[in-house]
C-alpha positions as CSV (number, residue, x, y, z in Angstrom):
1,X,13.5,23.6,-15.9
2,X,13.4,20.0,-18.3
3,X,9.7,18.8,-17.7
4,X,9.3,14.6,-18.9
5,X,6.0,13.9,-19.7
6,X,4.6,10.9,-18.0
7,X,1.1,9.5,-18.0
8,X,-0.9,9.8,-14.7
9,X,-0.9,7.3,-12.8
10,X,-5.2,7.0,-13.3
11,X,-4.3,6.0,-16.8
12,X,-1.9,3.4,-15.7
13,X,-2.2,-0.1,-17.8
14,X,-0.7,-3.5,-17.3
15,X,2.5,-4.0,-15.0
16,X,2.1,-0.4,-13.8
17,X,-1.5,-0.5,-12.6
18,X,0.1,-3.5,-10.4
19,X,3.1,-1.4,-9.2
20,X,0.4,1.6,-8.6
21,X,-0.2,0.1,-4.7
22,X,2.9,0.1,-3.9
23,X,3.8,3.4,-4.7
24,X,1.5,5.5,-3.8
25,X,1.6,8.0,-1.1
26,X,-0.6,6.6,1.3
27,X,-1.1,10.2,2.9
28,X,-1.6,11.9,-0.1
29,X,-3.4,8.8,-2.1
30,X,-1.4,9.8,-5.4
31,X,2.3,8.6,-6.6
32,X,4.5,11.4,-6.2
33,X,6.1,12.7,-9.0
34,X,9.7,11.0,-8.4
35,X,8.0,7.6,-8.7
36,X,5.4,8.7,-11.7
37,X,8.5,9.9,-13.8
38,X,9.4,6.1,-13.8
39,X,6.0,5.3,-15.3
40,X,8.0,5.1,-18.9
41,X,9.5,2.4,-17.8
42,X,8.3,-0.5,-15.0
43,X,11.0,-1.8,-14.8
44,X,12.6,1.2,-13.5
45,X,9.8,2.1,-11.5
46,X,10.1,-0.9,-9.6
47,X,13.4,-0.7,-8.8
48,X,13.1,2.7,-7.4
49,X,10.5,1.5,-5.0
50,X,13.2,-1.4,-4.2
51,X,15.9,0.6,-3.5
52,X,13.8,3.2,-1.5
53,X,12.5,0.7,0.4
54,X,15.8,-0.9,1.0
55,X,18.0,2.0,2.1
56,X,15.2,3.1,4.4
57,X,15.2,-0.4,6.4
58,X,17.6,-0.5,10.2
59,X,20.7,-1.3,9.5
60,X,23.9,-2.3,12.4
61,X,25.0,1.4,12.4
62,X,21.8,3.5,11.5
63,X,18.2,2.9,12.6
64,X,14.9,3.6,10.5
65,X,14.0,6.5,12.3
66,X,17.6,8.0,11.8
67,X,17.3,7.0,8.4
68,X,13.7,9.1,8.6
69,X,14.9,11.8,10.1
70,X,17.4,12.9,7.3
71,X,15.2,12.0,4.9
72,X,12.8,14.5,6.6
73,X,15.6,17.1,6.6
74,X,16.4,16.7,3.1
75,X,13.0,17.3,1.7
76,X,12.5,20.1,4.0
77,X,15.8,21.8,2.6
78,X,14.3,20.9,-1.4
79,X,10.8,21.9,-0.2
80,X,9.1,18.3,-1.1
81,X,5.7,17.3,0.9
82,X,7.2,13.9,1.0
């Protein structure tokens, strides 16, 4: 299995330590490990949390909690807390 190393997010500086908020799991109270891996790179940490945020919203032909729902499924099939 490849392993990336990326710094925790307690020893996030700068433009991360702003992005930290809005990526962590309120729940859990730490960023999960598909938005820490972005941590070597802000910019691409950021826009993760954009798109997520963006393909989660209602839209005409599927609501949020449809949206949820698979999400839900999904991570249950890879076996991810989130």
């Amino acid at each position: 299995m490849p392993w990336i190393e990326a710094p925790h997010e307690d020893e996030w500086k700068g433009e991360l330590e702003e992005l930290r908020p809005s990526v962590t799991d309120p729940k859990w109270g730490r960023v999960d490990w598909i938005m820490r891996i972005h941590a070597i790179d802000p910019g691409s940490l950021q826009a993760h949390d954009v798109l997520y945020r963006q393909s989660m919203r209602s839209t005409k032909t599927l609501r949020k909690v449809e949206r949820e729902m698979i999400a839900v499924v999904v991570s249950q099939i890879n076996e991810c807390h989130y």
